[in-house]
Every structure is written in structure tokens, then in C-alpha cells.
N, C-alpha and C positions, 0 to 999 in steps of 0.2 A: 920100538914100534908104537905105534900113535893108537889112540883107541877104534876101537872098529867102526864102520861106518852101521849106526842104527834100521834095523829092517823095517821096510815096509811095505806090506799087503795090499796094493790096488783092489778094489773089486765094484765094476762100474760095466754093465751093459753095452751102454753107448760107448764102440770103440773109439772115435774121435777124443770124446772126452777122456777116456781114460788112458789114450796112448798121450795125450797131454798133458795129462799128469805126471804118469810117468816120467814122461819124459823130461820134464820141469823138476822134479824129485830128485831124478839122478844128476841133474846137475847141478843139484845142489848139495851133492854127497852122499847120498841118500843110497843103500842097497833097497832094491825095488823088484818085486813079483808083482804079475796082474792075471786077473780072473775077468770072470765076465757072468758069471751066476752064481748060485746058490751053493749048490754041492760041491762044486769045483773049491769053494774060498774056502770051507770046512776042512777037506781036504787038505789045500795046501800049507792052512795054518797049521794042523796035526804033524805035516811031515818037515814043515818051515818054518817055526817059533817066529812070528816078527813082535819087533816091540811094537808094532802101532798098525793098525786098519784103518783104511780111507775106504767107507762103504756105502753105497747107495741106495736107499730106501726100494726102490721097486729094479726087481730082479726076475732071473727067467729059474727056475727049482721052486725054490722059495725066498721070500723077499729077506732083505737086510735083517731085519728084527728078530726072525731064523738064525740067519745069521751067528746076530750078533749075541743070540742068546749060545748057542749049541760052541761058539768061541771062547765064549766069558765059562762058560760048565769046564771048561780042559782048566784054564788058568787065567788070571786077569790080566788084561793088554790093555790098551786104553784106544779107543774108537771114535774116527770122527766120521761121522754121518752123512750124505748126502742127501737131500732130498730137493722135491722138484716144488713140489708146494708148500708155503709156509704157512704151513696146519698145524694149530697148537696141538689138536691130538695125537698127528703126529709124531711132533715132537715129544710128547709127553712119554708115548709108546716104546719111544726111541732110547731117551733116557732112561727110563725103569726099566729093560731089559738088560740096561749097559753101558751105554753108550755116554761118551763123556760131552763128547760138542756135536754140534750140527753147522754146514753152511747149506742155504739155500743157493738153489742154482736160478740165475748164470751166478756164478763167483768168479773173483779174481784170483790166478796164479797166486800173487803176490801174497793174499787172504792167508790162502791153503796154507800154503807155507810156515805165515807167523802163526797161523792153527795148530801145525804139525810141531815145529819146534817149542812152543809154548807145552803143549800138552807132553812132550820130551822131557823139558824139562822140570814140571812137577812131577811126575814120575821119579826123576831123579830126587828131585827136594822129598817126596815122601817118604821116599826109601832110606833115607839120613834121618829124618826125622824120627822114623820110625825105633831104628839103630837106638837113638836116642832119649825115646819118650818117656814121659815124667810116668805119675800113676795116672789110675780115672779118674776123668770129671763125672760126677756127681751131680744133676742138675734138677731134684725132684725124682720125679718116676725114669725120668731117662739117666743110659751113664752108659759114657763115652770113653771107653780104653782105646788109649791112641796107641799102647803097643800091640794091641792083636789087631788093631784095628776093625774094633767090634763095636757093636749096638747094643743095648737092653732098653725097650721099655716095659717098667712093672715086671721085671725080670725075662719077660721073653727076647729073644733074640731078635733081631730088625733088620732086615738084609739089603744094605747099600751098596751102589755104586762107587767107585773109588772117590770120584767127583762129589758124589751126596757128601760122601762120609770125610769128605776133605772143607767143601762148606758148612758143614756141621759143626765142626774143629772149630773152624772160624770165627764162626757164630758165638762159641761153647765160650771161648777163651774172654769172651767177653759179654756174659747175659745181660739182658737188660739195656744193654749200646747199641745205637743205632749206627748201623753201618749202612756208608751211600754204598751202590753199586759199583761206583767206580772202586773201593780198596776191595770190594769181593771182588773185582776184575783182579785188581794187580794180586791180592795173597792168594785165591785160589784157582785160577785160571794168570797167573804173570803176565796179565796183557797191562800195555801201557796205554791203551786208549780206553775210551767208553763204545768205539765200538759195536759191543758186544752186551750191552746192557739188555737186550730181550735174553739174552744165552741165561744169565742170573734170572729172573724170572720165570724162567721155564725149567729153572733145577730148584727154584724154592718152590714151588708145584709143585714138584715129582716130590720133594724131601717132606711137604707136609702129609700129601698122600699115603706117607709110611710115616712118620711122627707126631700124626695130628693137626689139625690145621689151624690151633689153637697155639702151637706150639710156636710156630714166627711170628710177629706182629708185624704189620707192614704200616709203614708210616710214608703216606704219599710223598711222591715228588720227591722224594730223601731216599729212601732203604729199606731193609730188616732189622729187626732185632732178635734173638732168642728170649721168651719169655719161660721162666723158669714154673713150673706146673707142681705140688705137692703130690 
């Protein structure tokens, strides 16, 4: 038997758009349910474990962000977001409750898709990695155990995103380097384009907002770095 076809949670309003998705999902292997509000996606995720939600910011119960928190409270999936405007506080919103990526709408099938499988397959890479993780980084006041995949700064606990806490790693394995956008594209979102270089800047937002904002250095026109704090 081949491995099972990965689940995934439509939950999108507008029926057009989301019986097109759908329906572009399933054929491309994809096992697929779909919703169209708030309560209903809660719900289905409770009695339907999918690995992965395609969710839409404004919704009829309550919006996505509802959503995507009261999801993320049962267990961690990994969420890409839909939204209508490309509102950085949106986005920010979006992300700090959970959510790994966002596309703005109109998007293309074709997008979703390298969204969908790309975020598949980190999931899988962290879950090996995990398997496998050395001890904690150590970095100053912060310290990063990749096997629980946990947070402390100054000994409190720090509560991230899979996504944060996967650019964090990133960051971590090398303080003080400037990394352009494009290799945080490829190591922790596995995109092969720059594409997606606003998505990296709107998760180093969310990560300083909970690590200090002291804690990245941005070096225009280039990247980040982790700067290392006593």
C-alpha cells in the first residue's frame, strides 16, 4: 500500500472559490473536506484530524483567526491563510495565533498548491528532525531545545508558531550571519523562488514581537541575522 493521501480542511465562504479549490486539491491527490464558517471548521477538524487548513480570514460565526486559534488549542497542523487584503496587521494577527503562510487573494491554483506541498513537506522535515535533535542552543538569555521544541527567554517559556520556532532554528544555527531571504525561503518554508520574500518579513515581525525586537538585526536589502543578547 502507498502512503495515504494527506488531509485537507478547506474553509472558505465564498463558494466558488472554495469548491475550486477543492476541487484543484483533489486532483492533485489531495483527501479534501470543506466548510464555509467558523463553527462548522472547528467542528470538522475535532472529528476529521486533517494535516493541513486552507482558511480564510473573514468568515460567517467567527473569522479565521478564531479559527485558527481554537484548531492550533486541540493540536498543531500547519495553516495557510487566506485573506482578501494585504494588511500587514492582518497578517501579523494571523501569524501569532498560528498560522504558518498566507496568500492574498486573487491567487493562483498553481501558488496554493506549491503553498500546500511546501508546508507538507516541512512538517515532514521537522518531524525527522525532531527524531533526531542534538541538545539546546544556548544563545544569551534565549535557549532553543529543538527536541521539545521549546522556547525560554530569561527562563520563561515563549510560545511559537511551528513556523517561528522553525526560523528561529534557522537563525539560531548560525548567530551573528546574515542570511538573505531567499535561503530562509528555501530552509524554512522549501520554496525555490524569492517569491515569497514579504511571507519572511512578516514572520520576523511576529518572532521579534515575542523575542525582542532587539533580538534580529535586519540588514537592508540583504536579510537577518540572530544577534546574540547577554
Amino acid at each position: 500500500m502507498g502512503t495515504p493521501a494527506a488531509r485537507i480542511l478547506v474553509v472558505e465562504d465564498e463558494r466558488v472559490i472554495n469548491q475550486s479549490v477543492v476541487d484543484r486539491l483533489v486532483a492533485e491527490g489531495f483527501e479534501v473536506r470543506q466548510e464555509y464558517d467558523g463553527p462548522s471548521a472547528v467542528a470538522t477538524a475535532a472529528q476529521w484530524p486533517p494535516d493541513l487548513v486552507v482558511l480564510d480570514v473573514m468568515l460567517p460565526g467567527f473569522d479565521g483567526h478564531e479559527v485558527c486559534r481554537r484548531v492550533q488549542a486541540e493540536r498543531p497542523v500547519p495553516v495557510l491563510m487566506l485573506t482578501a487584503r494585504d494588511d500587514e496587521t492582518d497578517v501579523l494577527v494571523g501569524l501569532g495565533v498560528g498560522a504558518d503562510d498566507y496568500l492574498t487573494k486573487p491567487f493562483s491554483m498553481r501558488e496554493l498548491v506549491a503553498r500546500v506541498r511546501a508546508l507538507l513537506r516541512r512538517v515532514e522535515r521537522a518531524a525527522a528532525l525532531t527524531v533526531a535533535a542534538p541538545e539546546a542552543l544556548s544563545l544569551g538569555a534565549l535557549e532553543v531545545d529543538r527536541a521539545r521544541r521549546q522556547v525560554r527567554l530569561d527562563g520563561t517559556l515563549v510560545h511559537l508558531t511551528p513556523t517561528e520556532f522553525d526560523l528561529l532554528v534557522c537563525l539560531a544555527t548560525e548567530p551573528g550571519t546574515v542570511l538573505t531571504r531567499e535561503q530562509l525561503l528555501d530552509e524554512v518554508w522549501d520554496w525555490r523562488d524569492a517569491a515569497g520574500t514579504r511571507t519572511v518579513d512578516s514572520h520576523i515581525r511576529s518572532l521579534r514581537g515575542k523575542i525582542g525586537a532587539e533580538a534580529v538585526r535586519t540588514v537592508h536589502g540583504v536579510g537577518y541575522a540572530l544577534e546574540v543578547t547577554p
